[in-house]
C-alpha distance (Angstrom), angle and dihedral (degrees) to the residues before:
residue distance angle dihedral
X1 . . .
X2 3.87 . .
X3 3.70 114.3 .
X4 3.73 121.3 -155.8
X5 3.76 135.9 -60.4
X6 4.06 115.7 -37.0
X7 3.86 112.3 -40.0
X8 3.80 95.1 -15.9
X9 3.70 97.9 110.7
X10 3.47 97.5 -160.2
X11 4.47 137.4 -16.8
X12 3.81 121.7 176.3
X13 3.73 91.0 -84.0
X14 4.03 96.0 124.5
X15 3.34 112.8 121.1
X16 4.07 124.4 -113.1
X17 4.16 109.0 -160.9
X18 3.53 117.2 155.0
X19 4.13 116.6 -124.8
X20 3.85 84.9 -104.6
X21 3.98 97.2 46.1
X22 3.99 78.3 52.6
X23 3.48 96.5 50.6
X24 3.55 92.4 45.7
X25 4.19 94.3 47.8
X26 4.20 85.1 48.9
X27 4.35 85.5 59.0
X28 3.87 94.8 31.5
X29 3.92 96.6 49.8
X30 3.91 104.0 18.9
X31 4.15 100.4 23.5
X32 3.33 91.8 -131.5
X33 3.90 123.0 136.0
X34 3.82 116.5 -130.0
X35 4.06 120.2 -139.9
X36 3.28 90.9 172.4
X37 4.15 145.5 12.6
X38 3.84 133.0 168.9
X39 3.98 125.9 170.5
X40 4.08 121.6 -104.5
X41 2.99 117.4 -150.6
X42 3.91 126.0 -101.2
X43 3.38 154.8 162.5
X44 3.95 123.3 -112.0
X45 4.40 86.4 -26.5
X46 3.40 128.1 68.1
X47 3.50 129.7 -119.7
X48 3.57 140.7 -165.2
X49 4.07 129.2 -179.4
X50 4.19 102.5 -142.9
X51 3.21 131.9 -167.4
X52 3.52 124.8 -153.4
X53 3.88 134.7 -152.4
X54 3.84 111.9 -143.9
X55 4.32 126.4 -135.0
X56 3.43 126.4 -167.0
X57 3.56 95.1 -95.0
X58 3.47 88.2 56.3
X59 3.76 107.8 46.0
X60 3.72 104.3 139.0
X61 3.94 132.7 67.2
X62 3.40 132.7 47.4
X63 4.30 129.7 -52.4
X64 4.03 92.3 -147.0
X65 3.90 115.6 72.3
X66 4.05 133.6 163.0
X67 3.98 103.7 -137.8
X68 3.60 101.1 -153.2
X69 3.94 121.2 -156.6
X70 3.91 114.2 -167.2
X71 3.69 115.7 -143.5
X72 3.46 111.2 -107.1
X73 3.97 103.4 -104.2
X74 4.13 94.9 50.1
X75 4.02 83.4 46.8
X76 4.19 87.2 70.1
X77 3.38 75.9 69.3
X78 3.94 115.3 75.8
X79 3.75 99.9 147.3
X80 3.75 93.6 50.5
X81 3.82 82.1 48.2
X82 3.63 94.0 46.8
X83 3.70 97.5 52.4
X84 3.67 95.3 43.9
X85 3.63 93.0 53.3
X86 3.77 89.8 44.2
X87 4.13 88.7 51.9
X88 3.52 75.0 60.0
X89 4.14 106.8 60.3
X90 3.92 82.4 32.8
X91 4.63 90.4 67.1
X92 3.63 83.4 37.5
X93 3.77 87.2 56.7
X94 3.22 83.7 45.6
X95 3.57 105.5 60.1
X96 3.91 87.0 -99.1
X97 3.83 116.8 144.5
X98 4.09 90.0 -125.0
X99 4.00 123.1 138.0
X100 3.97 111.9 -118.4
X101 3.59 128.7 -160.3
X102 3.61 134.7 -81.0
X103 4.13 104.5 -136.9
X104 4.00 124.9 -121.6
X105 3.29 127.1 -122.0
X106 3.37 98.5 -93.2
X107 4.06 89.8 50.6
X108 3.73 98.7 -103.8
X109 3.99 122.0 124.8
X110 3.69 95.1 -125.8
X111 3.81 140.7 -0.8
X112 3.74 137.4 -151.2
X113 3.84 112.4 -118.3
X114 3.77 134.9 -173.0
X115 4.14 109.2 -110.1
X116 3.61 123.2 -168.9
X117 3.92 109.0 -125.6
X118 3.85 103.4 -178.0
X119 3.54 105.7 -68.2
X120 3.65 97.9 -26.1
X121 4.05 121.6 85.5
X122 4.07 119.7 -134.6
X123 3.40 132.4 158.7
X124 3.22 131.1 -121.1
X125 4.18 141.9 -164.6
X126 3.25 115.3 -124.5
X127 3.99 132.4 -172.5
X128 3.46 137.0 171.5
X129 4.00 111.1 -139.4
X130 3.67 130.0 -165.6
X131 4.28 112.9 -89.1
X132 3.50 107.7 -113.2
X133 3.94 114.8 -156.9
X134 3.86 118.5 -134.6
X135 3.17 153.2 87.5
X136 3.91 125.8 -83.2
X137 3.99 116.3 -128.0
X138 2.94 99.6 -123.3
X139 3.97 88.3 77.4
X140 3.82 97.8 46.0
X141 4.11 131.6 83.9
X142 3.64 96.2 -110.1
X143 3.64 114.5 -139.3
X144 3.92 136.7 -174.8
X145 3.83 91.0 -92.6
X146 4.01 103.3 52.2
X147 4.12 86.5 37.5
X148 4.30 87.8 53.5
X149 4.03 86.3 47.0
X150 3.87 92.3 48.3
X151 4.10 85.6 57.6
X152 3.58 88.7 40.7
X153 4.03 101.4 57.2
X154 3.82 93.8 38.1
X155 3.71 93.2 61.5
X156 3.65 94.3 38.8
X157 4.19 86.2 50.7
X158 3.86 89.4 50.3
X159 3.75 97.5 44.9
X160 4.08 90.0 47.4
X161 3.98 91.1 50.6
X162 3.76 88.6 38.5
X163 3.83 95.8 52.7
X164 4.34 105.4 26.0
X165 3.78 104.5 21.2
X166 3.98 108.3 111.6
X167 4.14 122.2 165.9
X168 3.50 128.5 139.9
X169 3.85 93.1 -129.7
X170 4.35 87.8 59.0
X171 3.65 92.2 107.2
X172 4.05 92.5 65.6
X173 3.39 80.6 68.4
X174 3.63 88.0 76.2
X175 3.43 96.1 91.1
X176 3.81 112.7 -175.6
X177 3.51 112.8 -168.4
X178 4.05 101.9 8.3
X179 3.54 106.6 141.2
X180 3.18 101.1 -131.9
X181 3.50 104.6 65.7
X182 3.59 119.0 101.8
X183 3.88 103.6 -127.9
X184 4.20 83.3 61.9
X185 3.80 96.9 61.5
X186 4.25 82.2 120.3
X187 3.69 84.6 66.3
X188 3.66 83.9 71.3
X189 3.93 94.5 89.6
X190 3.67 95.3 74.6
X191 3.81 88.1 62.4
X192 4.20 106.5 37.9
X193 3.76 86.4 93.3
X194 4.07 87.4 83.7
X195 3.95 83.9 63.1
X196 4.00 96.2 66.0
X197 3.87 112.5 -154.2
X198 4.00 107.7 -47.7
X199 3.43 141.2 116.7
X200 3.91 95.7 -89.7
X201 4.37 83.4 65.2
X202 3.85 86.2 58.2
X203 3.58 100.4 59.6
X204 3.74 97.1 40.7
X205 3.90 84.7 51.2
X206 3.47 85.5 46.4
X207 3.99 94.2 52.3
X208 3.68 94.4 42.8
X209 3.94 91.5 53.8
X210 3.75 85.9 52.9
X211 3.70 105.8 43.5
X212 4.56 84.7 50.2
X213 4.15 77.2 53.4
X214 3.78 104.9 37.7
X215 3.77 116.9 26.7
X216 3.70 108.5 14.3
X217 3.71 85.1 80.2
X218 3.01 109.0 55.2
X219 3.75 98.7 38.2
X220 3.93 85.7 118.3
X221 3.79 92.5 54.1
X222 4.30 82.7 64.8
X223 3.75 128.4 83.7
X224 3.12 122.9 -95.6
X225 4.15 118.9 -128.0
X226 3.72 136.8 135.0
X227 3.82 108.4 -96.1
X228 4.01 127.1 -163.2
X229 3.27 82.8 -134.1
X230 4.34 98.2 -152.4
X231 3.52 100.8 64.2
X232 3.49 87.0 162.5
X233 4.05 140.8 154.0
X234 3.90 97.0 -99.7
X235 3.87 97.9 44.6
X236 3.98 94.9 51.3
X237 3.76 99.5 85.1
X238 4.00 105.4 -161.5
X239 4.16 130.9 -176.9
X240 3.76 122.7 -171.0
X241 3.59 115.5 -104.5
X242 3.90 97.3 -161.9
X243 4.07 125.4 44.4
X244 4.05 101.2 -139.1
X245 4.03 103.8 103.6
X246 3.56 89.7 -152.0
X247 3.44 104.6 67.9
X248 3.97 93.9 15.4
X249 3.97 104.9 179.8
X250 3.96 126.0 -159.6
X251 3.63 145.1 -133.2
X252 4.37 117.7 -167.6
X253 3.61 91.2 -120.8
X254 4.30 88.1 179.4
X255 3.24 143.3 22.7
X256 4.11 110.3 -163.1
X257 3.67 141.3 179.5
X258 4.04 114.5 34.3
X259 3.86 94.1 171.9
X260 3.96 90.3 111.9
X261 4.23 89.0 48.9
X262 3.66 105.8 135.1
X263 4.21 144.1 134.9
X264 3.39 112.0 -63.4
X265 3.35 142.2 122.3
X266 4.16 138.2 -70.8
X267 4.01 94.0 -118.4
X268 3.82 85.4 47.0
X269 3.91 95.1 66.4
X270 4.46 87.8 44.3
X271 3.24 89.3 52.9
X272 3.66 95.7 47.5
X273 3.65 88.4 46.0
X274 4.04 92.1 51.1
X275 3.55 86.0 50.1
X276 3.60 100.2 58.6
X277 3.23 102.4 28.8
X278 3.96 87.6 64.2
X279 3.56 82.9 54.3
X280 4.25 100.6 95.1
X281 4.07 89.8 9.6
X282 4.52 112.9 126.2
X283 4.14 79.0 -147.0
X284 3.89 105.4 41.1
X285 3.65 98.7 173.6
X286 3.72 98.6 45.8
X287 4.10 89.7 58.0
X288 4.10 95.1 77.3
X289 3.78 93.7 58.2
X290 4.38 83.5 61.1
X291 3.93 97.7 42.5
X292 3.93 92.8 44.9
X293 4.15 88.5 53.5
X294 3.57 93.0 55.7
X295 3.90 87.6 45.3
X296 3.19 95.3 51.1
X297 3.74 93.2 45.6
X298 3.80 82.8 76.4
X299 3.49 112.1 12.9
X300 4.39 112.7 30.9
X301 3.62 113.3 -160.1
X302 3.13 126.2 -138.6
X303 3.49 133.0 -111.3
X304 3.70 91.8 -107.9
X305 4.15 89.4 56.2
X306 3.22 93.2 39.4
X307 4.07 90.6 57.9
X308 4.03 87.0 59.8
X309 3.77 101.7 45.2
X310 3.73 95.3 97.2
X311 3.79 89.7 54.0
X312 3.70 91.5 44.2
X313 3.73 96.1 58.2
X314 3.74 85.0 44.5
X315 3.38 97.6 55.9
X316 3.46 94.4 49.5
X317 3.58 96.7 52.3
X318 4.18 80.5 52.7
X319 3.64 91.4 55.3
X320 4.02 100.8 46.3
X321 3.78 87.0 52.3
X322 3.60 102.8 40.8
X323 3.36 98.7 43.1
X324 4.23 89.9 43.4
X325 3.38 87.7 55.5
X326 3.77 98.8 44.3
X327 4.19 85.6 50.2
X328 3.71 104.6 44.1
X329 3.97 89.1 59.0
X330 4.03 82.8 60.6
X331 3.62 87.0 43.1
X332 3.56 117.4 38.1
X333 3.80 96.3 159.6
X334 3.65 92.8 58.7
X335 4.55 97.4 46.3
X336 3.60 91.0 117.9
X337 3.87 95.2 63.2
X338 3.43 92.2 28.4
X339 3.86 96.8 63.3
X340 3.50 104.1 41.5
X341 3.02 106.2 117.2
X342 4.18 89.4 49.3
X343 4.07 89.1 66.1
X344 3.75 82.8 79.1
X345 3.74 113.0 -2.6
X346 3.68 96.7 81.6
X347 4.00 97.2 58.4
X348 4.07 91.4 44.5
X349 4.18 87.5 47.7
X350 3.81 85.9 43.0
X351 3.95 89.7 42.0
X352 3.37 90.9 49.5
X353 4.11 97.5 62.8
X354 3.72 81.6 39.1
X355 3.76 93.8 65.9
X356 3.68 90.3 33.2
X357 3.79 123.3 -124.3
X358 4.24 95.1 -98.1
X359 4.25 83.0 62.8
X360 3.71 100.8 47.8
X361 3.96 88.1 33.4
X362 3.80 84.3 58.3
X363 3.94 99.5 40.2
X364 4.21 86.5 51.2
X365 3.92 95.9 46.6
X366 4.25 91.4 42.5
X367 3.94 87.9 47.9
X368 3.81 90.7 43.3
X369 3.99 95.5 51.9
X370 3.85 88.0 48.0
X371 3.42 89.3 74.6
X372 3.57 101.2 87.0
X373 3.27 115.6 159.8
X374 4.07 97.5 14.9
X375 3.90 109.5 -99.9
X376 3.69 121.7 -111.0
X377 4.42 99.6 -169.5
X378 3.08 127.4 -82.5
X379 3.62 93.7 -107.9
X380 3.84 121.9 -130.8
């Protein structure tokens, strides 16, 4: 759920096309013919799920596509674009279930095109990724298995960008100020306004005084790694790999939406993890405790990281709402998506003071050490 350019959260920079201006931009740009097209939803992007019909000049590929249309503001960006998208092919490479792009015309993997927003003229990147089948997360009965294997793949997709990933555009993943990055949770204060006066403002306040105090310092005791940096319950695309609704037990059959990639740290992408992941869960604060094992299955952290999980998770939760709330009054139309994670994330941030972070520190650790030797399903 990326949000603008640097700290800006969020401008009217979405993009507007009409399903037949899309279907029109998929021939124009990537000569294919649409059959079909229908709008996903998204955040400050816009996306549409395509369907393609195949000639006999064209007889290879695939029929299902996501065109992608970059809000205007991000689309100033084209390396940052570039080397996300390339982070992309590079997992799929690697045997990671991420999308790649469908080439232009002219060969290229994306292309900037001129979009008509109301009377005004901006331009906009547009690619055309790969379809991946699925189904989000958020619409599953998470259990213990799926929740370990969550942990599992976003450690193993951190180390593998950390340790293989080469372009010459990396360093505009050094992002700075984006908003989105976990280390900038302080940046938070520009935006609390959207909260009014309630108790919800007093706990963020209350998180951003203790993530200055806690884990701003020792940011440079962390390692380093590139992190997706939205690990979250709507782009982890899961099927079931065994038939008995019972014990129902789950592959990640997609990994979607790298527009918030950036350099971080490896206990920034658990935590974001954790923090979605509790998102749709009946026992929120037990989830962390199964997304940490199958992090640590790959990557351990250390005692240091460890120490600033709870915080982490918190801040997260901080950010989603904040910066939800801060967005939908830009975009009124779009509230429902916008504040999705607020249906529930405010009780499980609220819960989580509640409990108090020695508790749910202590449930995540016990439930992490239990996993000894890392579980494979129980099978059906």
């Amino acid at each position: 759920m990326s949000s603008g350019n640097e700290h800006r959260p969020q401008t009217f920079t979405k993009p507007a096309l009409g399903e037949k201006e899309a279907a029109e931009l998929v021939d124009r740009v990537f000569g294919l013919k649409v059959s079909w097209i229908r709008p996903l939803p998204s955040y400050d992007d816009q996306n549409f799920h395509v369907h393609v019909s195949r000639n006999d000049a064209v007889a290879e590929g695939a029929e299902e596509y996501v065109l992608k249309i970059t809000n205007s503001e991000d689309s100033q960006e084209p390396d940052l674009i570039e080397v996300q998208t390339r982070a992309m092919m590079f997992l799929s490479a690697e045997g990671f279930p991420s999308a790649t792009p469908y080439l232009t015309k002219d060969g290229n993997i994306m292309s900037l095109e001129l979009g008509d927003a109301g009377s005004e003229h901006k331009k906009y990147m547009v690619r055309l990724l790969t379809y991946l089948p699925g189904t989000p997360v958020a619409k599953i009965a998470t259990n213990t298995q799926i929740l370990y294997e969550i942990g599992r793949l976003a450690a193993s997709m951190d180390k593998a960008l950390a340790e293989k990933f080469h372009h010459p555009s990396v360093k505009s993943l050094h992002r700075g100020q984006f908003i989105w990055n976990l280390a900038n949770v302080p940046l938070l204060e520009q935006y609390i306004y959207a909260l009014g006066q309630d108790k919800h403002r007093a706990v963020v306040e209350q998180v951003i005084q203790q993530f200055k105090g806690e884990v701003i310092p020792k940011l440079s005791s962390f390692r380093a790694c590139i992190n997706h940096g939205d690990f979250n319950d709507h782009n982890v695309l899961v099927d079931s790999s065994c038939a008995c609704p019972e014990n129902p037990q789950y592959r990640v059959s997609g990994i979607l939406d790298f527009s918030d990639m950036s350099y971080g740290y490896y206990v920034f992408e658990v935590a974001i993890a954790i923090m979605y992941m509790m998102i749709e869960s009946t026992e929120p604060l037990s989830v962390g405790g199964h997304v940490l094992a199958g992090f640590e299955s790959v990557v351990p952290l250390t005692t240091q990281e460890r120490a600033a999980l709870f915080l982490l998770v918190s801040g997260r939760f901080a950010q989603s709402l904040v910066i939800a709330a801060h967005t939908a009054r830009l975009y009124p139309d779009n509230t429902e998506y916008l504040m999705i994670t607020a249906k529930t994330g405010w009780k499980h941030l609220l819960a989580m003071f509640e409990v108090g972070r020695e508790a749910v520190e202590k449930m995540w650790f016990e439930t992490a050490r239990a996993y000894t030797p890392a579980p494979r399903g129980d099978g059906c």
